[in-house]
PQR file with spaces between the fields and no chain letter, atoms N, CA, C, O and H, PARSE charges and radii, in Angstrom:
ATOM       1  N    UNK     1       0.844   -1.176    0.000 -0.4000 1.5000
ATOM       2  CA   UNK     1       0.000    0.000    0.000 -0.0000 2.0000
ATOM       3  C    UNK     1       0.893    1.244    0.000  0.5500 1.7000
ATOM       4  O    UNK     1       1.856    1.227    0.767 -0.5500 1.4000
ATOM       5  N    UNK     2       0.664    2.456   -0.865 -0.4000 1.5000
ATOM       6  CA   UNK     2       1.582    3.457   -0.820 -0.0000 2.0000
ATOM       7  C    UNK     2       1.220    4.062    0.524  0.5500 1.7000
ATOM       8  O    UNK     2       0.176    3.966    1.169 -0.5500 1.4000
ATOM       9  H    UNK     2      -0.118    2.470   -1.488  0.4000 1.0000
ATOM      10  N    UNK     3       2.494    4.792    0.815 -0.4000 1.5000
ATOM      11  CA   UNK     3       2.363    5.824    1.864 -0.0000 2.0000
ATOM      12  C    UNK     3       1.620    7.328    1.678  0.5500 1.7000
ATOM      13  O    UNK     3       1.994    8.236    0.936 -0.5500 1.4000
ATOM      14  H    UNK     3       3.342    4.870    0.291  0.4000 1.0000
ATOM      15  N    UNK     4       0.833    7.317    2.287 -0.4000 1.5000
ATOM      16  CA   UNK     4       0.205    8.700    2.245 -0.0000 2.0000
ATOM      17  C    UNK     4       0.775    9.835    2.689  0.5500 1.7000
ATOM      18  O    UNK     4       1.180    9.771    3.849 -0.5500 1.4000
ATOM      19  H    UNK     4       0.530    6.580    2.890  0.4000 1.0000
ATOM      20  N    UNK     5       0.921   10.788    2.159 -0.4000 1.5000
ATOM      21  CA   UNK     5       1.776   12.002    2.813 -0.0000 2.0000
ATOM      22  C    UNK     5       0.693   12.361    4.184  0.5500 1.7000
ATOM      23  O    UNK     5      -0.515   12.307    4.412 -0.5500 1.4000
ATOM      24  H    UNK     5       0.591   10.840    1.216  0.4000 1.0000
ATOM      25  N    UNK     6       1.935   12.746    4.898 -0.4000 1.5000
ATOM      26  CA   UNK     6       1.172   13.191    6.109 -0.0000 2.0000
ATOM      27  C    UNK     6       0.531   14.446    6.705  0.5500 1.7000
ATOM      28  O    UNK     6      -0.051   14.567    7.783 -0.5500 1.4000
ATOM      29  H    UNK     6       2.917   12.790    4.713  0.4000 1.0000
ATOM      30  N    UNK     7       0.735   15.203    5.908 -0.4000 1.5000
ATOM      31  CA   UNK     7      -0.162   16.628    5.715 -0.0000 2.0000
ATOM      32  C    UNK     7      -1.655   16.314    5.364  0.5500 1.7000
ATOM      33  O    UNK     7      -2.533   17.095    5.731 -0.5500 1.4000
ATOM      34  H    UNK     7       1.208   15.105    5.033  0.4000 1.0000
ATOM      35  N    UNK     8      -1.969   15.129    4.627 -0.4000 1.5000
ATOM      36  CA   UNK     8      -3.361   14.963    4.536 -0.0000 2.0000
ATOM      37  C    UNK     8      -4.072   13.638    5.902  0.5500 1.7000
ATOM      38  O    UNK     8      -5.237   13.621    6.299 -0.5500 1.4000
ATOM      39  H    UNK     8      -1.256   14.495    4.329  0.4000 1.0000
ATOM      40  N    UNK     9      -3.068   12.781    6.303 -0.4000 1.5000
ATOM      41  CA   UNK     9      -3.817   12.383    7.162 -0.0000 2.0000
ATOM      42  C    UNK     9      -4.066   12.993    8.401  0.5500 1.7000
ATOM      43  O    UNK     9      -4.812   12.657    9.321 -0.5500 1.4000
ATOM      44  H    UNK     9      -2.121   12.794    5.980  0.4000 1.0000
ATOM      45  N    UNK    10      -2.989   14.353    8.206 -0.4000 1.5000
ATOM      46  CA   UNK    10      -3.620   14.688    9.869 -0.0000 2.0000
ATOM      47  C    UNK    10      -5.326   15.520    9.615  0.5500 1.7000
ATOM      48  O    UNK    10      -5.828   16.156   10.542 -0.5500 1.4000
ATOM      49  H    UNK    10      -2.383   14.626    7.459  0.4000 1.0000
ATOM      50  N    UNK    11      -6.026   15.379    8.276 -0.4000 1.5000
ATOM      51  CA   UNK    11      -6.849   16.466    8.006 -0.0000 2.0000
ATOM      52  C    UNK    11      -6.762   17.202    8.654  0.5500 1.7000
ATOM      53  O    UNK    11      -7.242   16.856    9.733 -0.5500 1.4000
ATOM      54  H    UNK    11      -5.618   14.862    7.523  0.4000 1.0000
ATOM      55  N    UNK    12      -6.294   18.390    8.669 -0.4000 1.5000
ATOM      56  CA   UNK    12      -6.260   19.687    8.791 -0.0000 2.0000
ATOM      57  C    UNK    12      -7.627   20.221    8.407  0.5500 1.7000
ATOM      58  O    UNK    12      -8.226   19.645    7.499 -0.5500 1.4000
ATOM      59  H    UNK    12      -5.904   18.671    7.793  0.4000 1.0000
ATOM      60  N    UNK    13      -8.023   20.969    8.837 -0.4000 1.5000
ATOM      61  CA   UNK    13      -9.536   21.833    8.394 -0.0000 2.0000
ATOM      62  C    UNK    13      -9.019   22.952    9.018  0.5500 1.7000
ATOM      63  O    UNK    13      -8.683   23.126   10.189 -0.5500 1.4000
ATOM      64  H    UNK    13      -7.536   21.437    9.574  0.4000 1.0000
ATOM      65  N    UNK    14      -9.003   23.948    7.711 -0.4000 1.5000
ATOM      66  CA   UNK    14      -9.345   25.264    7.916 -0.0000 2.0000
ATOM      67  C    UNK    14     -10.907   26.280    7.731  0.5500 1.7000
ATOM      68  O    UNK    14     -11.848   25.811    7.090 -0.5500 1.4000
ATOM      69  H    UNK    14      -9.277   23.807    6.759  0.4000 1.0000
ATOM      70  N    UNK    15     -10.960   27.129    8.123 -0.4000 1.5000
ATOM      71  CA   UNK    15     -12.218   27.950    8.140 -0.0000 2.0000
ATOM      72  C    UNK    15     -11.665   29.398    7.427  0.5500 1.7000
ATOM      73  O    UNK    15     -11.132   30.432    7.829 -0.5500 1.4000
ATOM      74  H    UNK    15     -10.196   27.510    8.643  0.4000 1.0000
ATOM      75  N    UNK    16     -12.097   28.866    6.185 -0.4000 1.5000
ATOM      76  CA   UNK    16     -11.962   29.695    4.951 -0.0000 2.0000
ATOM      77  C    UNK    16     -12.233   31.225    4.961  0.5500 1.7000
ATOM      78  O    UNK    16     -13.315   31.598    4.507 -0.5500 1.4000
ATOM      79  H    UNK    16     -12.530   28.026    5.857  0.4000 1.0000
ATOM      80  N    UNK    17     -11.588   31.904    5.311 -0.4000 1.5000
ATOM      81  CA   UNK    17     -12.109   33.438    5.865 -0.0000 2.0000
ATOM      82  C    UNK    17     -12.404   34.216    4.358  0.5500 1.7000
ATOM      83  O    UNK    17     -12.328   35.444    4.399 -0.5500 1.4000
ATOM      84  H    UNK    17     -10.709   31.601    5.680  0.4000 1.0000
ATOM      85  N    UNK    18     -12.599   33.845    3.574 -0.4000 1.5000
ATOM      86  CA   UNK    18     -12.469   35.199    2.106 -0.0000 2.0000
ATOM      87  C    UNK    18     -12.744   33.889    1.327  0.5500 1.7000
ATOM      88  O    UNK    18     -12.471   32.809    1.851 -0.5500 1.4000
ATOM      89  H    UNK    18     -12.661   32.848    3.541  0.4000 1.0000
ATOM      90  N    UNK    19     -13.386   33.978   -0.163 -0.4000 1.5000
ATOM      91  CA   UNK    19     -14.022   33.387   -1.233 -0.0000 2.0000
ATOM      92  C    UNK    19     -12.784   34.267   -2.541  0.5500 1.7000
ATOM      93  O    UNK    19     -12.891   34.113   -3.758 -0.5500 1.4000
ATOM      94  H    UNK    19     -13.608   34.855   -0.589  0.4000 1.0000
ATOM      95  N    UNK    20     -11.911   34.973   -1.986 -0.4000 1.5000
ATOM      96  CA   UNK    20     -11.220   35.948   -2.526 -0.0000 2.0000
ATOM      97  C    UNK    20      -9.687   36.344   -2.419  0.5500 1.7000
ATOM      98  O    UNK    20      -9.250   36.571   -1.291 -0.5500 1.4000
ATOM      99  H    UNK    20     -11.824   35.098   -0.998  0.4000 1.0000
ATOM     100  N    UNK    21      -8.937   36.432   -3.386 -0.4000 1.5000
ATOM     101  CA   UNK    21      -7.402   36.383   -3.065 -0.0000 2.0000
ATOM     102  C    UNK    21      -7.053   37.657   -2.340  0.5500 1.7000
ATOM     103  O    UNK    21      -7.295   38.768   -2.812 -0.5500 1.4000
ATOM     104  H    UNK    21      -9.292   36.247   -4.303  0.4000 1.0000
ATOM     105  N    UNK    22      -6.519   37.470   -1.265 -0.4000 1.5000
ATOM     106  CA   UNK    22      -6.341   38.905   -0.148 -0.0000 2.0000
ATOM     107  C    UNK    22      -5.576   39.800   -1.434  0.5500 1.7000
ATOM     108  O    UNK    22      -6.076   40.659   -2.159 -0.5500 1.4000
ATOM     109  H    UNK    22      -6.322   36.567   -0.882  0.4000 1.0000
ATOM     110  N    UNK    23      -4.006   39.186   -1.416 -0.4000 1.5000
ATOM     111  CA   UNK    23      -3.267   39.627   -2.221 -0.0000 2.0000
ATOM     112  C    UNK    23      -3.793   40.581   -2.998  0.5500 1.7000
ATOM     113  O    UNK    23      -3.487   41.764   -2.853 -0.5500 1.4000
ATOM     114  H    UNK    23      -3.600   38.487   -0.827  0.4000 1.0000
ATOM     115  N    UNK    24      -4.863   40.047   -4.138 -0.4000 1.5000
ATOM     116  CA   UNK    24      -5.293   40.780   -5.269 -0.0000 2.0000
ATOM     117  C    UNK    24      -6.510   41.734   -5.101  0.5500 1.7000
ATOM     118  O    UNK    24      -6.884   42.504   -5.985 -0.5500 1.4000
ATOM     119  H    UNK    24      -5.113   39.086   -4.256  0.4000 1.0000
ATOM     120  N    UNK    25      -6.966   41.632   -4.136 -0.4000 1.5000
ATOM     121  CA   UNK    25      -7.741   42.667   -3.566 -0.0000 2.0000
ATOM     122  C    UNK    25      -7.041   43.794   -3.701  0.5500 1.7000
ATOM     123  O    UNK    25      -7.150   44.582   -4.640 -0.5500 1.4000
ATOM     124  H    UNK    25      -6.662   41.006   -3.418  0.4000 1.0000
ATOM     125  N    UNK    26      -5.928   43.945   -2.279 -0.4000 1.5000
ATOM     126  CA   UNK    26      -4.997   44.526   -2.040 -0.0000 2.0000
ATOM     127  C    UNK    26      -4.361   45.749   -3.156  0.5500 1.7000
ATOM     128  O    UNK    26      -4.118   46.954   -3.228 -0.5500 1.4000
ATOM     129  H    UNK    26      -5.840   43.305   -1.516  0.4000 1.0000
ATOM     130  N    UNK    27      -4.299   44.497   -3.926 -0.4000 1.5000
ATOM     131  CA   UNK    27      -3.557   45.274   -5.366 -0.0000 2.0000
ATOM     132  C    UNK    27      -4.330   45.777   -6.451  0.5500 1.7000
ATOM     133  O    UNK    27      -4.065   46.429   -7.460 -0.5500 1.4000
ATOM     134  H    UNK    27      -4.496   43.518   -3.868  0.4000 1.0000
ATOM     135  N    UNK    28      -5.309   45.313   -5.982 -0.4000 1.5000
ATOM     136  CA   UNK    28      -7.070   45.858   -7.397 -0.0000 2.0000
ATOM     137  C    UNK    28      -6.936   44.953   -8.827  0.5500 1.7000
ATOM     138  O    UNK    28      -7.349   45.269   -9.942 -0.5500 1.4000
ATOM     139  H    UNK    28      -5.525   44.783   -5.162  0.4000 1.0000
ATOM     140  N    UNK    29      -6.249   43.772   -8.435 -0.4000 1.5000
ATOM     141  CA   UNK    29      -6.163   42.751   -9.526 -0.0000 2.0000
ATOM     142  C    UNK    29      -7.294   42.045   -9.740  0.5500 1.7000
ATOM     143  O    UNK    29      -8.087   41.793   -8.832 -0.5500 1.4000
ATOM     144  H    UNK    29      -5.913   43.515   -7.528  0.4000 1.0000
ATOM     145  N    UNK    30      -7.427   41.733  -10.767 -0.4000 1.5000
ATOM     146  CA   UNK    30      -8.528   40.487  -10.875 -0.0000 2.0000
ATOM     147  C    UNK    30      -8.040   39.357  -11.097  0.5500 1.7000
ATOM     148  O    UNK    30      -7.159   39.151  -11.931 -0.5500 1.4000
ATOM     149  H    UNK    30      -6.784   41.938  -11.504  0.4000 1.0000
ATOM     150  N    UNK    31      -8.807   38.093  -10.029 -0.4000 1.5000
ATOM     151  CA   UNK    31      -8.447   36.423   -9.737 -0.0000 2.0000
ATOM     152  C    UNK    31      -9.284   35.628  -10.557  0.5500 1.7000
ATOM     153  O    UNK    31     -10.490   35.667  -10.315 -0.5500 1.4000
ATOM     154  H    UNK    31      -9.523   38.260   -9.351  0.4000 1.0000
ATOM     155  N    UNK    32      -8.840   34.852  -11.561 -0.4000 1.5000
ATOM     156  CA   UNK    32      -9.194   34.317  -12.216 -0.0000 2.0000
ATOM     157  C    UNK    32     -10.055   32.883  -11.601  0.5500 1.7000
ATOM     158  O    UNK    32     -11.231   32.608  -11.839 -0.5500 1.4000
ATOM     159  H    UNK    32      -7.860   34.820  -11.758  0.4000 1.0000
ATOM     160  N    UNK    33      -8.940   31.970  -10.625 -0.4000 1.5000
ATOM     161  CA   UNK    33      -9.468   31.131   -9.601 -0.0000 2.0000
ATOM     162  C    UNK    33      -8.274   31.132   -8.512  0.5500 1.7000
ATOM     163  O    UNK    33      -7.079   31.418   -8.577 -0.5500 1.4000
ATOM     164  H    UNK    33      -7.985   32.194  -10.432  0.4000 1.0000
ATOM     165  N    UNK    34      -9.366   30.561   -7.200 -0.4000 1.5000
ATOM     166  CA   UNK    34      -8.601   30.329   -5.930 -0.0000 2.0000
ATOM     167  C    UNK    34      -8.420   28.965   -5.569  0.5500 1.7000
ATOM     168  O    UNK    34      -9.010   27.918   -5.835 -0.5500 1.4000
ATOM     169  H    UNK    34     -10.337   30.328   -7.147  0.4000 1.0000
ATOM     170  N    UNK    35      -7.221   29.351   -4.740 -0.4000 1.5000
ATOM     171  CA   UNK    35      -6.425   28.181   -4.163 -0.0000 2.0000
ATOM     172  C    UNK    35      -6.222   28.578   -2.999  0.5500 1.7000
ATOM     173  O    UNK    35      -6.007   29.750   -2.689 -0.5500 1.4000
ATOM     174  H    UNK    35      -6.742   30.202   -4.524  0.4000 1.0000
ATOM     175  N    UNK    36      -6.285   27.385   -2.052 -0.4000 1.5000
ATOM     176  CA   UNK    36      -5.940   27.416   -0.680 -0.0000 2.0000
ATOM     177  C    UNK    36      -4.769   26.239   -0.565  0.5500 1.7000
ATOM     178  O    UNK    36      -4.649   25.213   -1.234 -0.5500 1.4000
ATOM     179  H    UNK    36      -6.459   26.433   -2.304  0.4000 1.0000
ATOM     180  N    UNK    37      -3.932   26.761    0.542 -0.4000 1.5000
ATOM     181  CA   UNK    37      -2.893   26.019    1.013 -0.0000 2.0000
ATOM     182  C    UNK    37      -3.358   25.034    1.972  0.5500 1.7000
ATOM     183  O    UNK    37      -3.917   25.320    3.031 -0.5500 1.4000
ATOM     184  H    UNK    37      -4.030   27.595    1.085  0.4000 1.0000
ATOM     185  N    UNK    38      -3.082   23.756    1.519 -0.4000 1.5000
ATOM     186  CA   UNK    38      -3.560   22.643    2.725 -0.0000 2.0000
ATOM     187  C    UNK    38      -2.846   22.468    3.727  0.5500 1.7000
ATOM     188  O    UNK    38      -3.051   21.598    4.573 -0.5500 1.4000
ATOM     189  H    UNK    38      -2.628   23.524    0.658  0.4000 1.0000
ATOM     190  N    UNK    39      -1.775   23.417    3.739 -0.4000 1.5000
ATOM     191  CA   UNK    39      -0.738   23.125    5.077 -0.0000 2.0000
ATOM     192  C    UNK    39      -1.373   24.438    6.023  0.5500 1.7000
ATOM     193  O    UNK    39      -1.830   24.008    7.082 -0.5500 1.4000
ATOM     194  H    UNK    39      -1.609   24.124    3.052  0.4000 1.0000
ATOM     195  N    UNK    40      -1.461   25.468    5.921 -0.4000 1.5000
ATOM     196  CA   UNK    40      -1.466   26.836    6.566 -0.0000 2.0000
ATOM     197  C    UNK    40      -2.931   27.268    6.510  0.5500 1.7000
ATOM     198  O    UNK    40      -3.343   27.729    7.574 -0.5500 1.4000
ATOM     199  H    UNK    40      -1.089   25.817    5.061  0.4000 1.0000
ATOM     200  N    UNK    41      -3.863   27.217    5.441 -0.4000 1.5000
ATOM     201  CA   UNK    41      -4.926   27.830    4.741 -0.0000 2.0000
ATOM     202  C    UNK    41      -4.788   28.721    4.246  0.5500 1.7000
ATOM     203  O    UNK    41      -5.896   29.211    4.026 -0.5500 1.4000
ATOM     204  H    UNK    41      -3.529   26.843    4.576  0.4000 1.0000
ATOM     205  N    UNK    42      -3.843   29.456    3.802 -0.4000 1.5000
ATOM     206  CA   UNK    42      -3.974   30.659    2.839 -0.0000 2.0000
ATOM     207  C    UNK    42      -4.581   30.927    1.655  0.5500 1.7000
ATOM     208  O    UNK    42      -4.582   30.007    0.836 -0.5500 1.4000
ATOM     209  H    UNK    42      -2.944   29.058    3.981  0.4000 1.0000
ATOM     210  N    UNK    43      -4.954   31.664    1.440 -0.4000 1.5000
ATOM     211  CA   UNK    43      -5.877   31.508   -0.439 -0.0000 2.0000
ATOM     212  C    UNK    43      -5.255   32.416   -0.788  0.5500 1.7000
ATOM     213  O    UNK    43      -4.918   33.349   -0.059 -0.5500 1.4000
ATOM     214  H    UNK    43      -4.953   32.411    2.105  0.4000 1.0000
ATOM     215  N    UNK    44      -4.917   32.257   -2.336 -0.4000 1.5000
ATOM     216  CA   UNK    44      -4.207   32.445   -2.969 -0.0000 2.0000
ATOM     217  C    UNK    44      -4.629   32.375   -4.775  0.5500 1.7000
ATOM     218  O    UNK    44      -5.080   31.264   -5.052 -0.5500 1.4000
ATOM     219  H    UNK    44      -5.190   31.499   -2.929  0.4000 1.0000
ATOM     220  N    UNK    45      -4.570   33.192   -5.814 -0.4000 1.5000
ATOM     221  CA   UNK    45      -5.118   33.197   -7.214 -0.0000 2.0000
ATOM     222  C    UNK    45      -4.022   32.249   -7.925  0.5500 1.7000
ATOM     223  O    UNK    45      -2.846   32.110   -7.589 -0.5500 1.4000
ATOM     224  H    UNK    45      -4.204   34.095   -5.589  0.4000 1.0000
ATOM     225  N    UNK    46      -4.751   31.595   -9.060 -0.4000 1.5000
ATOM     226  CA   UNK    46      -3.950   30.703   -9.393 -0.0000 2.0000
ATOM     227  C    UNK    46      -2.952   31.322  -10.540  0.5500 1.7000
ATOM     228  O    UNK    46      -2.743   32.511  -10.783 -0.5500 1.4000
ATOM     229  H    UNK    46      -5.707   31.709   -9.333  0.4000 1.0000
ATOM     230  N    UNK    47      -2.608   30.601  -10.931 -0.4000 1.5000
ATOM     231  CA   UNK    47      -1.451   30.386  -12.317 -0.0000 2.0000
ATOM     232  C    UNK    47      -1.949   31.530  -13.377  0.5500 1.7000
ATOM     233  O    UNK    47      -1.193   32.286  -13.986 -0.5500 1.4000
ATOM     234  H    UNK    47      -2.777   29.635  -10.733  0.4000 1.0000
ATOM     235  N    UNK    48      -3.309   31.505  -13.468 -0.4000 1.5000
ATOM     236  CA   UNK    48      -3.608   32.040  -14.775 -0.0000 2.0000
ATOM     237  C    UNK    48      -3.803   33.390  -14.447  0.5500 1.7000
ATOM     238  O    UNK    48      -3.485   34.320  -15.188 -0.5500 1.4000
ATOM     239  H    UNK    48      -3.924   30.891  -12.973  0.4000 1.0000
ATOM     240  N    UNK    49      -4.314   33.503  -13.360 -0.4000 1.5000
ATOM     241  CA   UNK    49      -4.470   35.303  -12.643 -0.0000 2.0000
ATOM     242  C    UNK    49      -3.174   36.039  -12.754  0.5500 1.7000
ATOM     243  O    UNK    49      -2.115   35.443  -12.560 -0.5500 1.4000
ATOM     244  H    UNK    49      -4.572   32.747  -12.758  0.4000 1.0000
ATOM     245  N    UNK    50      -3.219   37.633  -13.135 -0.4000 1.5000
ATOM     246  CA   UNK    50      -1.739   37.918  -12.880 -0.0000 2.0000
ATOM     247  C    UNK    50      -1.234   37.851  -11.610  0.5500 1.7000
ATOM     248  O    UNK    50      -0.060   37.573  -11.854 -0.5500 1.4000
ATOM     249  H    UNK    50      -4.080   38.117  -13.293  0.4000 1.0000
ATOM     250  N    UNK    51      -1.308   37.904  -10.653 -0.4000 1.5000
ATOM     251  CA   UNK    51      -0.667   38.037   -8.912 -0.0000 2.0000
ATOM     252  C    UNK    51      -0.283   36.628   -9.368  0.5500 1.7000
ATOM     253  O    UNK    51       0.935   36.779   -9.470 -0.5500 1.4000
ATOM     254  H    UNK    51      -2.262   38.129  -10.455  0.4000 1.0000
ATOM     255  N    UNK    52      -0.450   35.730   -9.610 -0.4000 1.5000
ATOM     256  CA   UNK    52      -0.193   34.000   -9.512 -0.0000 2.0000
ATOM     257  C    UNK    52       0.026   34.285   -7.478  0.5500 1.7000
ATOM     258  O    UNK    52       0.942   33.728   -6.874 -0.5500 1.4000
ATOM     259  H    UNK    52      -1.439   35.607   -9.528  0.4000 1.0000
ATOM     260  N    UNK    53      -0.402   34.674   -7.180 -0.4000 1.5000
ATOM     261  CA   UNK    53      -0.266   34.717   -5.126 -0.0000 2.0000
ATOM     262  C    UNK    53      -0.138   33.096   -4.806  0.5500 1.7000
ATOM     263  O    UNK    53       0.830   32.824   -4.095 -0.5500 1.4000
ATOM     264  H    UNK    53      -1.146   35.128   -7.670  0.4000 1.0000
ATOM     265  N    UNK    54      -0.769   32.237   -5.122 -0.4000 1.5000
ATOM     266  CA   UNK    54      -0.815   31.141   -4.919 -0.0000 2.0000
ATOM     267  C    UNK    54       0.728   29.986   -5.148  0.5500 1.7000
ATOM     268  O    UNK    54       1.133   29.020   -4.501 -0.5500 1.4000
ATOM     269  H    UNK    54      -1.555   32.458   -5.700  0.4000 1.0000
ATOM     270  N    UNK    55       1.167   30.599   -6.217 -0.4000 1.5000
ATOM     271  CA   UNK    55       2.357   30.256   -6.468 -0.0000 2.0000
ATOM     272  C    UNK    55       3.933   31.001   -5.904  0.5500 1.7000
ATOM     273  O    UNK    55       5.100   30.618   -5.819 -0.5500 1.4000
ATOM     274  H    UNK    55       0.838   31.383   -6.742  0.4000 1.0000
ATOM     275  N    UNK    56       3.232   32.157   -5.623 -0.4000 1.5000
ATOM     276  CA   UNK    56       4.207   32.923   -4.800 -0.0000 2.0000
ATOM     277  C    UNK    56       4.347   32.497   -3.293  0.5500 1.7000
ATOM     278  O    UNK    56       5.460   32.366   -2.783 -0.5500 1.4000
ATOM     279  H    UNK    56       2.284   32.468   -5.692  0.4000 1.0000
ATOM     280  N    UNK    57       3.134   32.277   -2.573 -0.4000 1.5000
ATOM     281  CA   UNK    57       2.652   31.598   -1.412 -0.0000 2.0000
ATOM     282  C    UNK    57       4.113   30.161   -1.249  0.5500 1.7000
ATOM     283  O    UNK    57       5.078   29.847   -0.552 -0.5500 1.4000
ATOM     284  H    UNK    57       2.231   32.384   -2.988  0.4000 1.0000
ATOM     285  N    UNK    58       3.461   29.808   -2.243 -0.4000 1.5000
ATOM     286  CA   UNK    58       4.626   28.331   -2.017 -0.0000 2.0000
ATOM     287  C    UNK    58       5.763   28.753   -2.040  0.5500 1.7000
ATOM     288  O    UNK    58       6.421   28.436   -1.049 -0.5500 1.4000
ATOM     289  H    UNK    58       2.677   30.063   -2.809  0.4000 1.0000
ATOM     290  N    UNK    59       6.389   29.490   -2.958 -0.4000 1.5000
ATOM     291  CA   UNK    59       8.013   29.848   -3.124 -0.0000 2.0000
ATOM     292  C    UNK    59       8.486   30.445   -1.858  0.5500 1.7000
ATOM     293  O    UNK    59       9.565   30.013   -1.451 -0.5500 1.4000
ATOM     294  H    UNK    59       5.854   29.747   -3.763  0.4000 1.0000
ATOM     295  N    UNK    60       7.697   31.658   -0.918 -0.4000 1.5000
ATOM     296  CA   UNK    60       8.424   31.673    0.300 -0.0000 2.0000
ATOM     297  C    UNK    60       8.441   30.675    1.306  0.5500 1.7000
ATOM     298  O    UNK    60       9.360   30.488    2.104 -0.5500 1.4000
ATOM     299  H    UNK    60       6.821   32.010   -1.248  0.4000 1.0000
ATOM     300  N    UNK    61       7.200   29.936    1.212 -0.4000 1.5000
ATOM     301  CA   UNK    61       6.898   28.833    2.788 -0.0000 2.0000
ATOM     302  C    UNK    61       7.430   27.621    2.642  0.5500 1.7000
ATOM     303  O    UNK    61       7.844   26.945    3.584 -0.5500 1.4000
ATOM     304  H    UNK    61       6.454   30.088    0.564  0.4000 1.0000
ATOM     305  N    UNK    62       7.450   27.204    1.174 -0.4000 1.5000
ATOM     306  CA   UNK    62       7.345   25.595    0.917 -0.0000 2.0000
ATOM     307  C    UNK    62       6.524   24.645    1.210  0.5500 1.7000
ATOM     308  O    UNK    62       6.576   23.449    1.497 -0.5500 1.4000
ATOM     309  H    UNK    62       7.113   27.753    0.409  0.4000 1.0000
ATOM     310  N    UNK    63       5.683   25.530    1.057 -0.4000 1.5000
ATOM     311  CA   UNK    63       3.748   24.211    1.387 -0.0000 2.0000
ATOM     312  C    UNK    63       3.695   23.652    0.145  0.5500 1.7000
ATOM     313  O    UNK    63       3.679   24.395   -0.836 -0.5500 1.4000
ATOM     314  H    UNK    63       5.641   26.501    0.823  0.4000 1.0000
ATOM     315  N    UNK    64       3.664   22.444    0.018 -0.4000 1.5000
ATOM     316  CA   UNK    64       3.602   21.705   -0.897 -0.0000 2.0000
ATOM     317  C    UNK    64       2.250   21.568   -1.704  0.5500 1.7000
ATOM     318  O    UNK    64       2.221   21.406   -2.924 -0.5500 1.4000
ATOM     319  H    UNK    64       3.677   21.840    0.815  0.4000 1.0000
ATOM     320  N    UNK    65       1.233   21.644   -0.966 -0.4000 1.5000
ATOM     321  CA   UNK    65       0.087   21.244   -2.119 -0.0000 2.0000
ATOM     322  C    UNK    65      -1.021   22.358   -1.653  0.5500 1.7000
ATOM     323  O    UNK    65      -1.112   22.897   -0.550 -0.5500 1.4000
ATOM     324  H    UNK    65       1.256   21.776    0.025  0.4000 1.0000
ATOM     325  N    UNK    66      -2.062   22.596   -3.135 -0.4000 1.5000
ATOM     326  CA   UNK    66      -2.833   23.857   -2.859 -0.0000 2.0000
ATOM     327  C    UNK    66      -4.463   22.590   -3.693  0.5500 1.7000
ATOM     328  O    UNK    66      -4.581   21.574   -4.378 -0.5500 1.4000
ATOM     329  H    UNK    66      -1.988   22.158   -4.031  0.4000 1.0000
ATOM     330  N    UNK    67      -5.223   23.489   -3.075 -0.4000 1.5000
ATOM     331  CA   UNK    67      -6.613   22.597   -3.316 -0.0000 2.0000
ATOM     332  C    UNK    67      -7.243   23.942   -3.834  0.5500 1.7000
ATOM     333  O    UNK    67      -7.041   25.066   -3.373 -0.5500 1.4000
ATOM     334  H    UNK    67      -5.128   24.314   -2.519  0.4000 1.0000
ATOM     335  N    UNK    68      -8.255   23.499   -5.160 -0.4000 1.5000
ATOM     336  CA   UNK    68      -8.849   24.550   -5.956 -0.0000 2.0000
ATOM     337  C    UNK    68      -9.892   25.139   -4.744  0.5500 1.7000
ATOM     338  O    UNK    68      -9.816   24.455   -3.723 -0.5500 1.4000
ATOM     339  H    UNK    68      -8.419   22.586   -5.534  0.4000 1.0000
ATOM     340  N    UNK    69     -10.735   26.137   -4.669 -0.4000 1.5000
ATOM     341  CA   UNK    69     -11.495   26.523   -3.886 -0.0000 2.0000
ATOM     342  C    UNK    69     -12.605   27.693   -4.425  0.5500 1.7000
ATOM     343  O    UNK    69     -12.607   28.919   -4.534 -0.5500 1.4000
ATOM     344  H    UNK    69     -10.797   26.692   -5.499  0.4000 1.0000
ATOM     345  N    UNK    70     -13.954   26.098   -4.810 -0.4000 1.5000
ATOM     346  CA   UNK    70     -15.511   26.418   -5.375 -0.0000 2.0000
ATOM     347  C    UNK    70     -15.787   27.930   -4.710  0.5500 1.7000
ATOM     348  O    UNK    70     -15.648   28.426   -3.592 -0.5500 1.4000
ATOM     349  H    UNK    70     -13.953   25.102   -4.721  0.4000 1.0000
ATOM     350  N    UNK    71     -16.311   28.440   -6.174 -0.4000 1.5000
ATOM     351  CA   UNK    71     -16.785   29.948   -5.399 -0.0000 2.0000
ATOM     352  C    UNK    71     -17.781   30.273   -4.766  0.5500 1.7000
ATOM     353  O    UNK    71     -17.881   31.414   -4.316 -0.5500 1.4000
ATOM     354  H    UNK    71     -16.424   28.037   -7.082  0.4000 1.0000
């Protein structure tokens, strides 16, 4: 049986404060889609948004995985 990473068996549950990338608020950008960090909860705009926040998110912390997040 593979090993499961352990960031998901501890389920973590966060309480999603914003439907909305802080970041791009902030900056008066528009978010194409959101992502939350499954390690921390941060949300974050994805790849295709200009801020990419979501991808910036990872490059300082090193949280490994981000989950899409229904609007």
């Amino acid at each position: 049986m593979p090993k499961e990473c352990e960031r998901f068996i501890q389920g973590k549950k966060f309480d999603k404060k914003t439907n909305n990338c802080q970041e791009c608020e902030k900056e008066h950008l528009p978010a194409v889609a959101i992502r939350m960090c499954l390690t921390c909860g941060h949300v974050g705009c994805c790849d295709s948004s200009t801020g990419k926040h979501a991808t910036k998110h990872f490059e300082e912390t090193g949280h490994p995985a981000m989950q899409a997040v229904p609007e």
